[in-house]
C-alpha positions in Angstrom: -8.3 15.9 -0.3 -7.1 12.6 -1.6 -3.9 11.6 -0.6 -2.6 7.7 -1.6 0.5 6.3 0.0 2.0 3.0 -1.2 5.0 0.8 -0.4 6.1 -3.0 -0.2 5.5 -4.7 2.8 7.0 -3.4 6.2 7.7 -0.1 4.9 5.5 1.2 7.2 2.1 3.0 4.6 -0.3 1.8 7.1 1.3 3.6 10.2 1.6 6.5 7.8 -1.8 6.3 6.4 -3.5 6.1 10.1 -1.6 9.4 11.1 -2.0 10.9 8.1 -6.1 10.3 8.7 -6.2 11.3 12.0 -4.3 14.6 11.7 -6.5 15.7 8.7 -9.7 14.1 9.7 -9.3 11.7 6.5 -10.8 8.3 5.6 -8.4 5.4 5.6 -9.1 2.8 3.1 -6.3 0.4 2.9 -6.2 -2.4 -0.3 -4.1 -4.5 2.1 -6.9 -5.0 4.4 -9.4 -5.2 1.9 -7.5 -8.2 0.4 -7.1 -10.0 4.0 -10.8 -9.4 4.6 -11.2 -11.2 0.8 -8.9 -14.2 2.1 -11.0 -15.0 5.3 -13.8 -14.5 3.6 -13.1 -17.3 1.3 -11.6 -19.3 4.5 -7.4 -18.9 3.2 -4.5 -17.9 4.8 -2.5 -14.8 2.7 -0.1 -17.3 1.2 -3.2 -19.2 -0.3 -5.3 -16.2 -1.5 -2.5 -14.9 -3.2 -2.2 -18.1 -4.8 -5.6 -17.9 -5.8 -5.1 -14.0 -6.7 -2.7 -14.8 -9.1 -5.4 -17.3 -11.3 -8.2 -15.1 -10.7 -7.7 -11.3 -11.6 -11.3 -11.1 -10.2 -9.9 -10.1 -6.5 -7.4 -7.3 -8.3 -10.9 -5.6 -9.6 -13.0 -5.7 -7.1 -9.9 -4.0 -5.1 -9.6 -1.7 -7.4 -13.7 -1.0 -7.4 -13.5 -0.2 -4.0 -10.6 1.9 -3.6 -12.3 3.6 -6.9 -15.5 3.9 -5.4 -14.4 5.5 -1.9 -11.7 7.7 -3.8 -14.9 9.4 -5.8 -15.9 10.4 -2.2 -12.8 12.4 -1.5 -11.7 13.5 1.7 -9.4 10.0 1.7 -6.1 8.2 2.7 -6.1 5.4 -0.2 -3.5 2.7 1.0 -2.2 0.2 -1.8 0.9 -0.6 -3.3 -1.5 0.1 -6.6 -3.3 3.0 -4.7 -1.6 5.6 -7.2 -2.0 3.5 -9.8 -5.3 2.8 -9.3 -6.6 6.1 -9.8 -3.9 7.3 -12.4 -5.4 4.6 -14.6 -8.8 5.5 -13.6 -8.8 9.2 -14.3 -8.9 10.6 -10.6 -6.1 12.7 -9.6 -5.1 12.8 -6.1 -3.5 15.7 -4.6 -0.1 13.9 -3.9 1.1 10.4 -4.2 3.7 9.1 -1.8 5.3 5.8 -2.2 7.6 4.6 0.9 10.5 1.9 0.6 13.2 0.4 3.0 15.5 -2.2 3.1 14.2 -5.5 2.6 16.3 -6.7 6.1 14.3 -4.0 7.8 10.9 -4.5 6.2 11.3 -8.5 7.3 12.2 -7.5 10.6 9.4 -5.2 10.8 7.3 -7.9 9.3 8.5 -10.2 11.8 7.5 -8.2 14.7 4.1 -7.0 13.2 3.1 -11.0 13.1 4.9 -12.6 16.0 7.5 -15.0 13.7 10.6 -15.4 13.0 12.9 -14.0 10.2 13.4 -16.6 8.5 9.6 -17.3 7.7 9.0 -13.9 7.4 11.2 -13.6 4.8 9.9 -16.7 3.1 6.7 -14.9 3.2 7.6 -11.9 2.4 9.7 -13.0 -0.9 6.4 -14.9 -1.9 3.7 -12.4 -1.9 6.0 -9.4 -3.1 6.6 -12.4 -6.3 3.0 -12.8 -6.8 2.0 -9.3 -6.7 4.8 -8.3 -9.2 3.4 -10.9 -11.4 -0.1 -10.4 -11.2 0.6 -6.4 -11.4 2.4 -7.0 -14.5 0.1 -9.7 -16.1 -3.3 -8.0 -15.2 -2.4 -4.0 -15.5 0.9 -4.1 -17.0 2.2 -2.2 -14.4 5.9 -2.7 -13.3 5.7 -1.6 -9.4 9.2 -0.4 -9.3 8.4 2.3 -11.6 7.7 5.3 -8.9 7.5 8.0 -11.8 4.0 8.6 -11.0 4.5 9.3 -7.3 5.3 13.0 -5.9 7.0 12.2 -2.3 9.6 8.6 -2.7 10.7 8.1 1.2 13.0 6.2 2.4 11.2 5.0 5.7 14.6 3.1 7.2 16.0 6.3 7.7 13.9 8.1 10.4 11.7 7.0 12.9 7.9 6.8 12.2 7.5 10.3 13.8 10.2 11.7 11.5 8.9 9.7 8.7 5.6 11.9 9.1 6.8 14.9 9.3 8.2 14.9 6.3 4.7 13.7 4.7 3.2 16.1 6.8 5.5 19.3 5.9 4.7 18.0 2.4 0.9 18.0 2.8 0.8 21.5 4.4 2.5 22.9 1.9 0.0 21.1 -0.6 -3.1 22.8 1.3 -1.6 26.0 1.5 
């Protein structure tokens, strides 16, 4: 089973993703933590690396190689706002494709809490990388990330709790397996 679950930041897909691997014995590979592995790796904080991103659509494909590469595998939870994109583009269908969206005021406050700071520089931050990706998105794949027309389940997470937020996902993927 492949499943890929994308959404902006604070929208909760990694919560998601990690339940979603756990209940069905699933791989989680997450682009978001592939990129922050890239950034200390090259010694530069997020804002920097997605500075860098944005000059060198290097990082975007070796993202994309990776998610690729375990995706071949099966048996996955693919995380990444390009997750379903990724393997549209690539030929590899995955049994569904969920993207989840909230609020921008809730995804900062959940941003906020997530790295211990305040609103205000979380939204700061969070305008800035959700600019950059757009733009590199658009300039390296042109892919417009508010199109969802390629994803199955669109969930507005602000409205339930995580655990209701789940069983929606997970009604959806029994159904799928069925």
């Amino acid at each position: 089973m492949i499943i890929t679950i994308g959404g902006l930041p604070g929208t909760g897909t990694t919560t998601i993703a990690k339940l979603i691997s756990e209940k069905y014995n699933l791989d989680h590979v997450c682009a978001g933590f592939i990129f922050r592995d890239m950034a200390k790796e090259n010694n530069m904080s997020l804002k920097e690396f997605s500075e860098y991103a944005e000059a060198n659509d290097k990082v975007d494909y070796e993202i994309d190689r990776r998610q690729i590469e375990c995706a071949k595998k099966g048996s996955i939870v693919l995380e990444g706002r390009l997750a379903g994109w990724v393997l549209e583009n690539n030929n590899i269908k995955a049994d569904l494709s969920i993207w989840l969206k909230a609020d921008p005021m809730v995804r900062c406050k959940r941003i906020s809490l997530r790295e211990n700071e305040g609103i205000e520089k979380a939204m700061e931050e969070m305008i800035l990388r959700e600019n950059s990706e757009k733009k590199r998105y658009n300039e390296i794949y042109d892919i417009n990330i508010d199109d969802l027309s390629i994803y199955d389940i669109i969930i507005e997470s602000s409205k339930w709790d995580i655990n209701g937020v789940f069983k929606l996902i997970d009604f959806a993927i029994g159904n799928k397996i069925q």
